[in-house]
Backbone as XML, in Angstrom:
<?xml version="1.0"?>
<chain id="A" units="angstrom">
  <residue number="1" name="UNK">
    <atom name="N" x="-7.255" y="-15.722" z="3.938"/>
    <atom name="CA" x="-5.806" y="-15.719" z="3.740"/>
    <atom name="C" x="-5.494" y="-15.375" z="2.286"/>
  </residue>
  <residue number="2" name="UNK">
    <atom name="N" x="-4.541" y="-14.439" z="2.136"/>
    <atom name="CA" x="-4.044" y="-14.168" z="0.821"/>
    <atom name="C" x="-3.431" y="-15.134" z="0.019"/>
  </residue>
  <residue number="3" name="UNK">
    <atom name="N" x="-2.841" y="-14.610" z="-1.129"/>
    <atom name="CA" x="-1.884" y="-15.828" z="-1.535"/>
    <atom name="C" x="-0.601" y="-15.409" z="-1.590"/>
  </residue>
  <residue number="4" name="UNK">
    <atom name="N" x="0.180" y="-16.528" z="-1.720"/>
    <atom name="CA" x="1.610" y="-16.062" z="-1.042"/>
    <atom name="C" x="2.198" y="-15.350" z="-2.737"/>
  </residue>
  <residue number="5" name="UNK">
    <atom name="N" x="3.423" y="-13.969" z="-2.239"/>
    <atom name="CA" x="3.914" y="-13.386" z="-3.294"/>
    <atom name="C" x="5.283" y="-13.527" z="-2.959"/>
  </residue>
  <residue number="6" name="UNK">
    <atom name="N" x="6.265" y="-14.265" z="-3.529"/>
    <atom name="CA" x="7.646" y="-14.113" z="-3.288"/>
    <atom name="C" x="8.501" y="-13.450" z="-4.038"/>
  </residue>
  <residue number="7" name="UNK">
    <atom name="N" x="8.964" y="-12.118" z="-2.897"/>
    <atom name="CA" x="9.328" y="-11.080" z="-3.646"/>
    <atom name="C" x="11.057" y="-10.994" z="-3.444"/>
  </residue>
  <residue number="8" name="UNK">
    <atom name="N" x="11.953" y="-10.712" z="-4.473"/>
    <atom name="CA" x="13.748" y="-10.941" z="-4.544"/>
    <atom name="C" x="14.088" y="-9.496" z="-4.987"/>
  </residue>
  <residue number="9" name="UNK">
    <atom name="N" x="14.659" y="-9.539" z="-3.904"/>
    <atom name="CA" x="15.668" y="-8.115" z="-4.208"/>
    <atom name="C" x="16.506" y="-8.065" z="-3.103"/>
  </residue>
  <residue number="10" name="UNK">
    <atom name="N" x="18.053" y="-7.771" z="-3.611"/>
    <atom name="CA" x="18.910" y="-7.699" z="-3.019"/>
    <atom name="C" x="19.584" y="-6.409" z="-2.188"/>
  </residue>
  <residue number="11" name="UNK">
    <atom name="N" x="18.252" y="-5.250" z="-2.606"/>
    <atom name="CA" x="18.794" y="-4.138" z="-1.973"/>
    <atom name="C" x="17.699" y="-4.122" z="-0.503"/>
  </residue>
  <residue number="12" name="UNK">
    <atom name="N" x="17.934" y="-3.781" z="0.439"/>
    <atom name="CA" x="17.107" y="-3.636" z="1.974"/>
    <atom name="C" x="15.811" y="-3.193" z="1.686"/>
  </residue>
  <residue number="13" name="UNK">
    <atom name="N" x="16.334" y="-1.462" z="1.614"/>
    <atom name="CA" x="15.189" y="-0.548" z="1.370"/>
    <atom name="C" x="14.062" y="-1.556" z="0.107"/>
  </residue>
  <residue number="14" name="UNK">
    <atom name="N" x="14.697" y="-1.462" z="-0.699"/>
    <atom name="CA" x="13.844" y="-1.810" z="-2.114"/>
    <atom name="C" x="13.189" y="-3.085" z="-1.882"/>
  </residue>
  <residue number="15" name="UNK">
    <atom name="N" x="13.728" y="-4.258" z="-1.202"/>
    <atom name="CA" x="12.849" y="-5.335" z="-0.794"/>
    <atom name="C" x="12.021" y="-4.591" z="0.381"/>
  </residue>
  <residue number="16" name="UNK">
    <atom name="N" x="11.570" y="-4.139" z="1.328"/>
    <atom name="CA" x="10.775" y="-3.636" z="1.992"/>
    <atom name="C" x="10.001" y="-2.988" z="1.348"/>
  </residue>
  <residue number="17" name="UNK">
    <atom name="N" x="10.364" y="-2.024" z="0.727"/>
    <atom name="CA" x="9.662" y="-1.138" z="-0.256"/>
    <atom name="C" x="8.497" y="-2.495" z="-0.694"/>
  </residue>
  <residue number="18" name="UNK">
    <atom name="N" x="9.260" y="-3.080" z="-1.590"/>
    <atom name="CA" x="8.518" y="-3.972" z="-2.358"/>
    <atom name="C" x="7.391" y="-5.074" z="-1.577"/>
  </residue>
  <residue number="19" name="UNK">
    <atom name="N" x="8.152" y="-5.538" z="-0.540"/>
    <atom name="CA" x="7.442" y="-5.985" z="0.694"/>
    <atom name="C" x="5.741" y="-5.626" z="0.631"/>
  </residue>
  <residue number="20" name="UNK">
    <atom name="N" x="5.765" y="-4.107" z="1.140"/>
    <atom name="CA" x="4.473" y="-3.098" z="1.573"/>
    <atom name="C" x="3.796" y="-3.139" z="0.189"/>
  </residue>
  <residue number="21" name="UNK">
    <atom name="N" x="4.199" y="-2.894" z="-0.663"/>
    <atom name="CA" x="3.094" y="-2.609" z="-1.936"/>
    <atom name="C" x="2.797" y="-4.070" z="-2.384"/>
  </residue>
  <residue number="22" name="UNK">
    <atom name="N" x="2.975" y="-5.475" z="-2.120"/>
    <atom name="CA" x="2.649" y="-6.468" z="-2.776"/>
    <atom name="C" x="1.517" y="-6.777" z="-1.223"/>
  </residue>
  <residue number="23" name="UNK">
    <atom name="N" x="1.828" y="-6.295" z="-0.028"/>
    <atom name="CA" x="0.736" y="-6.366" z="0.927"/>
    <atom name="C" x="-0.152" y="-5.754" z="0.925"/>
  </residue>
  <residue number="24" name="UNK">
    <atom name="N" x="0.154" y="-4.583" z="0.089"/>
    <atom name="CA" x="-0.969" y="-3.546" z="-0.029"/>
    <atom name="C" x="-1.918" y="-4.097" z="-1.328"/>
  </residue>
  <residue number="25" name="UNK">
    <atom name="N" x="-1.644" y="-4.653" z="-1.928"/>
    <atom name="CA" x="-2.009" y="-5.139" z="-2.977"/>
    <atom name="C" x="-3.051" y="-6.266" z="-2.981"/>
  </residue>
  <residue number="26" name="UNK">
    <atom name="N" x="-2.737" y="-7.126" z="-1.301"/>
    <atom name="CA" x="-3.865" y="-8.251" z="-1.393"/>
    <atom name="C" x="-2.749" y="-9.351" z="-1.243"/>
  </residue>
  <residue number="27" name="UNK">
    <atom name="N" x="-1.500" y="-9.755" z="-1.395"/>
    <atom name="CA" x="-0.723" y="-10.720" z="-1.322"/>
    <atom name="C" x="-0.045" y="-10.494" z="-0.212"/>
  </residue>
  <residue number="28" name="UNK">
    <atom name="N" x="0.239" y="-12.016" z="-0.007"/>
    <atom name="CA" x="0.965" y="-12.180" z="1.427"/>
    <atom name="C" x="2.540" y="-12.260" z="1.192"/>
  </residue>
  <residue number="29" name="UNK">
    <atom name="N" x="3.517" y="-11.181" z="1.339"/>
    <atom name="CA" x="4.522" y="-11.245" z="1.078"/>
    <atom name="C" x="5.820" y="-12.423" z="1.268"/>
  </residue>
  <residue number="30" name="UNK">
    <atom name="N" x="6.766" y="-12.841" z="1.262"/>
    <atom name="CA" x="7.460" y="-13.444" z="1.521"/>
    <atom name="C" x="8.916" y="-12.838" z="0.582"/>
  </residue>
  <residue number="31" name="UNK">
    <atom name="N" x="10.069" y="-13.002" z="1.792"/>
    <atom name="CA" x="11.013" y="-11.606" z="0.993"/>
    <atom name="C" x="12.269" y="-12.835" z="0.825"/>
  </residue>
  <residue number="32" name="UNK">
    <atom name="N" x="13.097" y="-12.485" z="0.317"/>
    <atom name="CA" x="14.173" y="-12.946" z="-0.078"/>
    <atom name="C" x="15.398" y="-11.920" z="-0.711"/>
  </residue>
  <residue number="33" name="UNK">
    <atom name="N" x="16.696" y="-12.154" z="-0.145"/>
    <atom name="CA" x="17.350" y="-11.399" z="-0.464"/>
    <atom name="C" x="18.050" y="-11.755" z="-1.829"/>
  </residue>
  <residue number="34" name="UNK">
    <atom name="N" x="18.580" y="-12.962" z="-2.604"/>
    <atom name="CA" x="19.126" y="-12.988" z="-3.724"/>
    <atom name="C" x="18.572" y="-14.529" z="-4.180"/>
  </residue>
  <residue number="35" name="UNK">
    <atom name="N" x="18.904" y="-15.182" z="-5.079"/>
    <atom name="CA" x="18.005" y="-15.778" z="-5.815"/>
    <atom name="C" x="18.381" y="-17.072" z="-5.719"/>
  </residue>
  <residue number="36" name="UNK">
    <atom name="N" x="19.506" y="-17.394" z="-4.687"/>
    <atom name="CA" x="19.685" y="-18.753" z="-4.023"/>
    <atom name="C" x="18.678" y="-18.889" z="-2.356"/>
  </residue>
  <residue number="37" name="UNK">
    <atom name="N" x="18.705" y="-17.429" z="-1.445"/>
    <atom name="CA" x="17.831" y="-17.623" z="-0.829"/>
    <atom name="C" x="16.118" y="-18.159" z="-1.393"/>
  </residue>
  <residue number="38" name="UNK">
    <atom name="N" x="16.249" y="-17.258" z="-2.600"/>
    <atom name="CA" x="14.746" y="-17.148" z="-3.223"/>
    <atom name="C" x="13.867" y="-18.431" z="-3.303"/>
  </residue>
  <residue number="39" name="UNK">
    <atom name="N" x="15.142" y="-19.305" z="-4.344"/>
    <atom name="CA" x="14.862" y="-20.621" z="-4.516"/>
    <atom name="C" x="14.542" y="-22.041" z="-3.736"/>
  </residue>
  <residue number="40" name="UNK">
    <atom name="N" x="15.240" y="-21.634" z="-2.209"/>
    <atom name="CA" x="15.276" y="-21.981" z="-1.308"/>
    <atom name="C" x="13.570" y="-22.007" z="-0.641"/>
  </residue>
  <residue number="41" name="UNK">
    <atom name="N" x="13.446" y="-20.698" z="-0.253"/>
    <atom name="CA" x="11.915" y="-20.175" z="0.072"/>
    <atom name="C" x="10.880" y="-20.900" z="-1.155"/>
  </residue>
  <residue number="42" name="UNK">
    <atom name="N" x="11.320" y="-20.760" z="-2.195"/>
    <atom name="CA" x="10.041" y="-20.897" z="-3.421"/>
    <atom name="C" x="9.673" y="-22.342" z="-3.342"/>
  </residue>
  <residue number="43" name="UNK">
    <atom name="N" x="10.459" y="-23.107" z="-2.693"/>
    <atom name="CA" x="10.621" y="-24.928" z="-2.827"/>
    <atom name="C" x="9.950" y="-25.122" z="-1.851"/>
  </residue>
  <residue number="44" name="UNK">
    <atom name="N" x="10.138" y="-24.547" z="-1.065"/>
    <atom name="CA" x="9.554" y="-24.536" z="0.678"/>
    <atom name="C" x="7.932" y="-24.047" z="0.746"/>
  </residue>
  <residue number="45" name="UNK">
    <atom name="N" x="7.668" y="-22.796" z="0.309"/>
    <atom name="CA" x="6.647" y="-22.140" z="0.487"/>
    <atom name="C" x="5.486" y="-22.486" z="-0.917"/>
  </residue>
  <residue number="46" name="UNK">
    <atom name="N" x="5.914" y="-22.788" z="-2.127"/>
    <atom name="CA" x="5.297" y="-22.501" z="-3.101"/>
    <atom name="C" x="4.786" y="-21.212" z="-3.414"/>
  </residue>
  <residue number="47" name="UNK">
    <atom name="N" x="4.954" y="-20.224" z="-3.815"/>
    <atom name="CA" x="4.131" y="-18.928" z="-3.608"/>
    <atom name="C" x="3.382" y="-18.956" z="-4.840"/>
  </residue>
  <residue number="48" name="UNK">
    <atom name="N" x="2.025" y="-18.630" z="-4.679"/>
    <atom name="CA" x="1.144" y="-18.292" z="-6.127"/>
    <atom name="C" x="2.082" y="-17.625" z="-7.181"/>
  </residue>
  <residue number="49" name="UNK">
    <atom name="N" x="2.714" y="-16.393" z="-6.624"/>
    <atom name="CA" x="3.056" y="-15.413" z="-7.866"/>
    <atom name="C" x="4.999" y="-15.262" z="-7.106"/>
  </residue>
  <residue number="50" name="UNK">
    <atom name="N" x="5.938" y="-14.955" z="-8.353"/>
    <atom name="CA" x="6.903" y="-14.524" z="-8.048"/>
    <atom name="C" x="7.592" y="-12.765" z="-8.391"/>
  </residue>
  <residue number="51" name="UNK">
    <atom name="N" x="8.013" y="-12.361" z="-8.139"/>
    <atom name="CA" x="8.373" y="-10.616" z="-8.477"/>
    <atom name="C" x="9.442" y="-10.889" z="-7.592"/>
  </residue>
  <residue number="52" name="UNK">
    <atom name="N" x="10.740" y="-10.550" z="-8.452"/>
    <atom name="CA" x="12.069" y="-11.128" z="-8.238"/>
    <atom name="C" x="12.620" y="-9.914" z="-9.664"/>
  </residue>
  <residue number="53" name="UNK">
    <atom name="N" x="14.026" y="-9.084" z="-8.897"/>
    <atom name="CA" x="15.140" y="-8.246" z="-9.267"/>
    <atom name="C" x="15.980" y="-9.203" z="-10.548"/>
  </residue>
  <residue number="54" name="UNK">
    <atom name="N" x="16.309" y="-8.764" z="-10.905"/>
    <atom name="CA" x="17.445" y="-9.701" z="-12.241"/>
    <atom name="C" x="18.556" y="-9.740" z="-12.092"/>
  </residue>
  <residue number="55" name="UNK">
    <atom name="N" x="19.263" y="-8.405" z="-11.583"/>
    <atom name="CA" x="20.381" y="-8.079" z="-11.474"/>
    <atom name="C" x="20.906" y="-8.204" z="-9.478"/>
  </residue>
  <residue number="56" name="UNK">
    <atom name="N" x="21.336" y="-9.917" z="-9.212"/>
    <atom name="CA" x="21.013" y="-10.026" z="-8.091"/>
    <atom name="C" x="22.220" y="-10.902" z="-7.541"/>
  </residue>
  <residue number="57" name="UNK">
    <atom name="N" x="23.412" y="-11.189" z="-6.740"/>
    <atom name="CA" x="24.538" y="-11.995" z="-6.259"/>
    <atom name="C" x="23.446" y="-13.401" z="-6.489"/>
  </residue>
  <residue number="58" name="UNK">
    <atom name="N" x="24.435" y="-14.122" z="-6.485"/>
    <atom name="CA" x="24.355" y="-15.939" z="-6.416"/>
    <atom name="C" x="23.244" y="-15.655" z="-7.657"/>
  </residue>
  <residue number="59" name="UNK">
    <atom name="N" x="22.397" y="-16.689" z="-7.016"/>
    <atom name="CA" x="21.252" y="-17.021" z="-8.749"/>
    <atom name="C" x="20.896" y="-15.964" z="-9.213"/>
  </residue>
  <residue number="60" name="UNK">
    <atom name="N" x="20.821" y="-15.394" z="-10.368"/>
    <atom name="CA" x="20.100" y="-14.023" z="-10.770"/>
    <atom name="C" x="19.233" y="-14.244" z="-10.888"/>
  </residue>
  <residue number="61" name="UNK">
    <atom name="N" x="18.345" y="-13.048" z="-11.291"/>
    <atom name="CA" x="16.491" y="-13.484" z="-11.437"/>
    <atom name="C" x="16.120" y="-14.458" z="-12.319"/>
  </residue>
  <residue number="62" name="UNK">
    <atom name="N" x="17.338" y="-14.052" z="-13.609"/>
    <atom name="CA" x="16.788" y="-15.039" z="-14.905"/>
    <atom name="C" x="17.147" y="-16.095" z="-14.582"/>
  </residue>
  <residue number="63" name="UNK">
    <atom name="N" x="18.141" y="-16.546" z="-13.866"/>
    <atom name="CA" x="18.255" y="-18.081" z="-13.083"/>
    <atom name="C" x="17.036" y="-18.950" z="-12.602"/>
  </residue>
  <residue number="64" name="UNK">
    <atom name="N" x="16.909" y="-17.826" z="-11.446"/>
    <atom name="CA" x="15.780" y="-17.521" z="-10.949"/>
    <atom name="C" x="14.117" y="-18.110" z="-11.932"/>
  </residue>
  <residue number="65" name="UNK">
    <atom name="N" x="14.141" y="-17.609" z="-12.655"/>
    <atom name="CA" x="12.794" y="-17.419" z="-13.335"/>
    <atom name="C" x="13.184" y="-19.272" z="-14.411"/>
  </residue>
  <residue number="66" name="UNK">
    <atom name="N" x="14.373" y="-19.196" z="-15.087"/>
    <atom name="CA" x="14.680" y="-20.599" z="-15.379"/>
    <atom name="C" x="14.395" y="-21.732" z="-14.741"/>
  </residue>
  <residue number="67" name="UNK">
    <atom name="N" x="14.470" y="-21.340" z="-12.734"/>
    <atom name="CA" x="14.279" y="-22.761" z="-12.640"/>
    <atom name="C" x="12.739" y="-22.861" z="-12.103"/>
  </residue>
  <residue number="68" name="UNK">
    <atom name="N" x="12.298" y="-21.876" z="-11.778"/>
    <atom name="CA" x="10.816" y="-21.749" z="-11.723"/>
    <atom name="C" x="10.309" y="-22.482" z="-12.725"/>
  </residue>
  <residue number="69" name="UNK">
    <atom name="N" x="10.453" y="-22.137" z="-13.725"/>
    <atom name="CA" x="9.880" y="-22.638" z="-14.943"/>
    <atom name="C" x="9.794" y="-24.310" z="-14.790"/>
  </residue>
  <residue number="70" name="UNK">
    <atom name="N" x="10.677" y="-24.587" z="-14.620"/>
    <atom name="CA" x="11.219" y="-26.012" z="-14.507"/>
    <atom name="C" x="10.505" y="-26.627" z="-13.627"/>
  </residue>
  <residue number="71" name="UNK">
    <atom name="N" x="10.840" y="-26.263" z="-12.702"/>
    <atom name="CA" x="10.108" y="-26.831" z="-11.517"/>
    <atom name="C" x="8.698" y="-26.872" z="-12.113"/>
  </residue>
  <residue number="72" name="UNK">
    <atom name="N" x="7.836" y="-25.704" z="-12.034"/>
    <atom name="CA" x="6.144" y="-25.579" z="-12.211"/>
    <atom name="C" x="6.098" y="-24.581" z="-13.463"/>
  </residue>
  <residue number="73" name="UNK">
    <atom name="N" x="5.984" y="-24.653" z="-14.393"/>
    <atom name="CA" x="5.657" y="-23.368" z="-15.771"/>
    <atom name="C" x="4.547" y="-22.805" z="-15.375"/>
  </residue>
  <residue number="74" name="UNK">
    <atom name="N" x="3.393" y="-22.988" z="-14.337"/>
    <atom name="CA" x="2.737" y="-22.271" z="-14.834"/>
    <atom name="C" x="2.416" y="-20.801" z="-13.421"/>
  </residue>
  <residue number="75" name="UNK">
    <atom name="N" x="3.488" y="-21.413" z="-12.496"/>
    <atom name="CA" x="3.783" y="-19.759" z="-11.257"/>
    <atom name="C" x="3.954" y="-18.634" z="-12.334"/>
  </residue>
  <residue number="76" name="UNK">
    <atom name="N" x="3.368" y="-17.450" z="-12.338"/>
    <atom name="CA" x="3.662" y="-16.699" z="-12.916"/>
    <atom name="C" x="5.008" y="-15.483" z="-11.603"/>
  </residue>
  <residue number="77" name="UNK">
    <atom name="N" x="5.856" y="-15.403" z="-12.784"/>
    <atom name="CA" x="7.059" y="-14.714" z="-12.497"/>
    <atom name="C" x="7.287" y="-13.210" z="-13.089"/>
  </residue>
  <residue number="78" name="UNK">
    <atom name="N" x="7.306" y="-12.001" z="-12.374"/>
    <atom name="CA" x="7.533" y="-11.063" z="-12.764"/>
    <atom name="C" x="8.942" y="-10.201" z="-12.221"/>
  </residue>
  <residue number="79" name="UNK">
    <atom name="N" x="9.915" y="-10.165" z="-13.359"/>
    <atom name="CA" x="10.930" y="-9.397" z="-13.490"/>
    <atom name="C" x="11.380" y="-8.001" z="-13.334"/>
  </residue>
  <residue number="80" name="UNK">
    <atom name="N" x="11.911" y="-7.179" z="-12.462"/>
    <atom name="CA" x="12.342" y="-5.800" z="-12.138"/>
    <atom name="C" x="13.680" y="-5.649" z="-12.351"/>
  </residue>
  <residue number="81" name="UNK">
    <atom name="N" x="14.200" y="-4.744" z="-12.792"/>
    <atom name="CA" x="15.163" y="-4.411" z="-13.083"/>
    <atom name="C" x="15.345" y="-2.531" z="-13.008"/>
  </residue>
  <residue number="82" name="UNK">
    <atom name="N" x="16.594" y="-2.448" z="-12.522"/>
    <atom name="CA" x="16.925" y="-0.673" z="-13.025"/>
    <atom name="C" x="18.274" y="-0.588" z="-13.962"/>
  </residue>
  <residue number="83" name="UNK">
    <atom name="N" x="18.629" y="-1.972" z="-14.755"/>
    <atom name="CA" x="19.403" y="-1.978" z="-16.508"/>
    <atom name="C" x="18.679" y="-2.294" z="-17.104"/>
  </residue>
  <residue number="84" name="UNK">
    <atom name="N" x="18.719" y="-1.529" z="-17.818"/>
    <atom name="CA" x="17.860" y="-1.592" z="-18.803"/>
    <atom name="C" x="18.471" y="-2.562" z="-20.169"/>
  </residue>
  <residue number="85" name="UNK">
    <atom name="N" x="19.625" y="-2.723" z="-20.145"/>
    <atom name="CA" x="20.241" y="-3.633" z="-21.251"/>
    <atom name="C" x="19.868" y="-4.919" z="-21.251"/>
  </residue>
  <residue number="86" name="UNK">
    <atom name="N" x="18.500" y="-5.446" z="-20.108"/>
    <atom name="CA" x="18.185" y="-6.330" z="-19.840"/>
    <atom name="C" x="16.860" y="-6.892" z="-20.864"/>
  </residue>
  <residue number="87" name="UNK">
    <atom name="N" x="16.514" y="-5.628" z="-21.296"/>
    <atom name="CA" x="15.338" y="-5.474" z="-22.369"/>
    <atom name="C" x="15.792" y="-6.259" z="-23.772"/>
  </residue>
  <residue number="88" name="UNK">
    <atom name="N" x="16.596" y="-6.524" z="-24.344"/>
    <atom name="CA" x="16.948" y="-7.496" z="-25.593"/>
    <atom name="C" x="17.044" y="-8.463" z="-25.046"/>
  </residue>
  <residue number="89" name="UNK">
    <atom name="N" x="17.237" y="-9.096" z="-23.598"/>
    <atom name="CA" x="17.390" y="-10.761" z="-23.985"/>
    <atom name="C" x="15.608" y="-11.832" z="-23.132"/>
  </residue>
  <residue number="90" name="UNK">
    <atom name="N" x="15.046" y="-10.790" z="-22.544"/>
    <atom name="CA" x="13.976" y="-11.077" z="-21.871"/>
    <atom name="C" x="12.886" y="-12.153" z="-22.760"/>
  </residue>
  <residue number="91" name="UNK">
    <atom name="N" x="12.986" y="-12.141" z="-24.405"/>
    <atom name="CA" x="12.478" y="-12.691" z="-25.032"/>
    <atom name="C" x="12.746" y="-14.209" z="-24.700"/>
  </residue>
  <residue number="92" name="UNK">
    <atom name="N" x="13.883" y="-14.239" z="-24.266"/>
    <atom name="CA" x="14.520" y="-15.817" z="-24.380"/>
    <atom name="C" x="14.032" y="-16.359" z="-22.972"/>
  </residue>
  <residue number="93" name="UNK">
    <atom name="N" x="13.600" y="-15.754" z="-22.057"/>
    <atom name="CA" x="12.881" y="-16.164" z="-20.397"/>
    <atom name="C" x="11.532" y="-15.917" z="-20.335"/>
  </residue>
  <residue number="94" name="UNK">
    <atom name="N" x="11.238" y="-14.752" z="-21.001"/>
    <atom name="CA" x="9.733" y="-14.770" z="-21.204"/>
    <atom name="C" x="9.288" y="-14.946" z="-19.496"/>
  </residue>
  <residue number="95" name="UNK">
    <atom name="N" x="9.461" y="-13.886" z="-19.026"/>
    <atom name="CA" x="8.410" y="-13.372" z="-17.608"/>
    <atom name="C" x="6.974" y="-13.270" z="-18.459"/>
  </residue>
  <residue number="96" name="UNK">
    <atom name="N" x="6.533" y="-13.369" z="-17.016"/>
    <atom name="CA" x="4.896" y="-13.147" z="-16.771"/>
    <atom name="C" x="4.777" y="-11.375" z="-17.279"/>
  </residue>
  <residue number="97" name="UNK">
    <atom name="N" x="5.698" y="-10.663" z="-16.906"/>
    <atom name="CA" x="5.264" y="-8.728" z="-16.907"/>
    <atom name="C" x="7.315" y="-8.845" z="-16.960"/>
  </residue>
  <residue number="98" name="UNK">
    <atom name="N" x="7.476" y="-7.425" z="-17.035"/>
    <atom name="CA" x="8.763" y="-7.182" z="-16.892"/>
    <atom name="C" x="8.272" y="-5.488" z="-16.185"/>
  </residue>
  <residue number="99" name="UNK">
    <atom name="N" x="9.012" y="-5.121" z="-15.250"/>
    <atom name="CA" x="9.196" y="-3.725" z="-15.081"/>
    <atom name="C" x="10.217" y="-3.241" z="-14.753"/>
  </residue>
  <residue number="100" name="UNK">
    <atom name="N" x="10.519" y="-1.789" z="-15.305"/>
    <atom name="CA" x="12.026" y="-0.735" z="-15.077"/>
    <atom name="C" x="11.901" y="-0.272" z="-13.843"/>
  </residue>
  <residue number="101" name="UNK">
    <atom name="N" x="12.651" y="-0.289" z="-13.086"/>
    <atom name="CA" x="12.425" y="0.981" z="-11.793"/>
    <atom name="C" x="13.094" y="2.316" z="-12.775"/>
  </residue>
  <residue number="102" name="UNK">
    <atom name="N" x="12.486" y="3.196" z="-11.967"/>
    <atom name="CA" x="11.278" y="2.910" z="-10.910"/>
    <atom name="C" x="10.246" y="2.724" z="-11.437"/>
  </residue>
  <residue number="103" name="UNK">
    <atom name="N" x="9.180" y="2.228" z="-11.032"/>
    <atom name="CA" x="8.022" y="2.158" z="-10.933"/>
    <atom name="C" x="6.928" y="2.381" z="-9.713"/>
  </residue>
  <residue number="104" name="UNK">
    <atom name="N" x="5.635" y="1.984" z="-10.012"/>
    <atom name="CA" x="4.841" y="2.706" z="-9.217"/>
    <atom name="C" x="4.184" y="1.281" z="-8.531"/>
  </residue>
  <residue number="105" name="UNK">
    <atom name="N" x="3.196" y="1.115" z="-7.679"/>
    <atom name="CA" x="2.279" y="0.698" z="-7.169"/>
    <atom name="C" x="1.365" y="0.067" z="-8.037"/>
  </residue>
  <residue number="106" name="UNK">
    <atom name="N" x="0.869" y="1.676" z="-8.715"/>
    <atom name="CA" x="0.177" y="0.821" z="-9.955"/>
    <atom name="C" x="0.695" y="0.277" z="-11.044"/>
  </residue>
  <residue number="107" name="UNK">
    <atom name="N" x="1.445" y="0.328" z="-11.517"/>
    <atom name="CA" x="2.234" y="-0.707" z="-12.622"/>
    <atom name="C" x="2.329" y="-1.710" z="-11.972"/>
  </residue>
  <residue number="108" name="UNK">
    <atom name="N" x="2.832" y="-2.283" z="-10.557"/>
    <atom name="CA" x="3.164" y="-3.612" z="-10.132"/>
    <atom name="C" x="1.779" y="-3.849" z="-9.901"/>
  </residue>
  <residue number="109" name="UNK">
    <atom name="N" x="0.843" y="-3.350" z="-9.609"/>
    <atom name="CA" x="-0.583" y="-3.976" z="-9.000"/>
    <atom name="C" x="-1.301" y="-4.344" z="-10.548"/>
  </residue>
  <residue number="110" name="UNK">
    <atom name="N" x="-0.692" y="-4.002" z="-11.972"/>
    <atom name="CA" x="-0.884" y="-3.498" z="-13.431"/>
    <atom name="C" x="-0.610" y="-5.150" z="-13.899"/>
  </residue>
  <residue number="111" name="UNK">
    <atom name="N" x="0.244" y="-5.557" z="-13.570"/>
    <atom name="CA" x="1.627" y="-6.689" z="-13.573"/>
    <atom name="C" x="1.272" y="-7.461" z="-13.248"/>
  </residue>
  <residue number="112" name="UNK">
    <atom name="N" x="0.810" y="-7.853" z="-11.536"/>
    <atom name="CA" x="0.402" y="-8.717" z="-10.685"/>
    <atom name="C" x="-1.241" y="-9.011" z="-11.535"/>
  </residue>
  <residue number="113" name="UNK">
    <atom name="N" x="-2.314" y="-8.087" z="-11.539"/>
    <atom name="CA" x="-3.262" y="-8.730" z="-12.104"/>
    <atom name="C" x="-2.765" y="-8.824" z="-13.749"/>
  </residue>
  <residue number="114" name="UNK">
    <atom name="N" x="-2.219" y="-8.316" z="-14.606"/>
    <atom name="CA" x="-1.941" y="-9.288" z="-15.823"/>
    <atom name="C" x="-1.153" y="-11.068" z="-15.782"/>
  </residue>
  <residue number="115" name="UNK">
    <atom name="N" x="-0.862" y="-11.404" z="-14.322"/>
    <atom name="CA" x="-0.011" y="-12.517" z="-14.727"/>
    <atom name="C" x="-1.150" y="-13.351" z="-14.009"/>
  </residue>
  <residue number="116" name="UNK">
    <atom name="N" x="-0.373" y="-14.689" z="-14.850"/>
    <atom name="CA" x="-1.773" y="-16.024" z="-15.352"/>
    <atom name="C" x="-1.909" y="-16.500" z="-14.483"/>
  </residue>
  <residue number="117" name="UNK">
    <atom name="N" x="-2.843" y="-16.989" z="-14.031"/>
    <atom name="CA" x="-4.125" y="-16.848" z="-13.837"/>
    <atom name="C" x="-4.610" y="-16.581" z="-12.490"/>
  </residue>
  <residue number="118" name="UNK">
    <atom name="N" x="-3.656" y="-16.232" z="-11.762"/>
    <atom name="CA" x="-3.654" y="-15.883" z="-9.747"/>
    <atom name="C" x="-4.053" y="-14.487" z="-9.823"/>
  </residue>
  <residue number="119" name="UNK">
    <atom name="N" x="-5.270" y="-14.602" z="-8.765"/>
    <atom name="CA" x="-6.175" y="-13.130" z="-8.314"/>
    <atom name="C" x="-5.903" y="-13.932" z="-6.719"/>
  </residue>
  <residue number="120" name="UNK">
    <atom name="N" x="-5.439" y="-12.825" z="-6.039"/>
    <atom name="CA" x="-5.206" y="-12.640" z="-4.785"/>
    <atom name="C" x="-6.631" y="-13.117" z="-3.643"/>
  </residue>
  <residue number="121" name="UNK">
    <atom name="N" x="-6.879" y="-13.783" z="-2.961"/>
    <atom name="CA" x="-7.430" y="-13.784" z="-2.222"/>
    <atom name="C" x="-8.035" y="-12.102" z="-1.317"/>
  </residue>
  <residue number="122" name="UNK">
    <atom name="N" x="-9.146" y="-12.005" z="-0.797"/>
    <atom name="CA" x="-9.537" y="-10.840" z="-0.159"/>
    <atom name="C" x="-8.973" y="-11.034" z="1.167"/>
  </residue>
  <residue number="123" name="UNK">
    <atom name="N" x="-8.245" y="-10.154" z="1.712"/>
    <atom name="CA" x="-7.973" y="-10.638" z="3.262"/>
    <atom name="C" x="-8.793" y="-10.085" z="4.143"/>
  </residue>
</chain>
């Protein structure tokens, strides 16, 4: 069994999208559409790793990633975004990785093995 990846994004396509490449990757997905569902799932499920949108209705990611923290500091949380004006305040939340869309497969698979200390189970 893999380990669980709980992935937030509020657009369809782009959470599916995101869905397939964190399965392709070795993690067992778990989707969420905005970051009150997210939080909901994350309490419930625990997931090893998080990869969660910023710019998202109800909790935003950095909400999002705030109460992660809180809860457990040491889930590693990785941030996506396509504003980029999001790049000056990221210092103050400090994700695990940050990435711009688009991006690739390999940057998130780049991301996922840079964040601490979760390596995916072999399925």
């Amino acid at each position: 069994m893999s380990a669980k990846c709980l992935v937030v994004e509020d657009d369809p396509d782009m959470l599916q999208m995101l869905a397939g490449m964190v399965r392709a990757i070795g993690y067992q997905p778990l989707q969420a559409r905005d970051g009150d569902e997210a939080w909901e799932i994350y309490k419930r499920e625990n997931p090893g790793v998080v990869v969660s949108d910023i710019h998202m209705p109800n909790r935003n990611g950095l909400l999002l990633l705030r109460d992660i923290r809180s809860h457990n500091p040491h889930v590693p949380v990785i941030l996506i975004t396509g504003y980029f004006q999001y790049r000056g305040i990221l210092q103050d939340y400090a994700p695990d990785a940050y990435l711009e869309k688009p991006f690739s497969m390999e940057d998130l698979r780049h991301a996922l093995q840079g964040a601490r200390p979760l390596v995916p189970a072999k399925a």
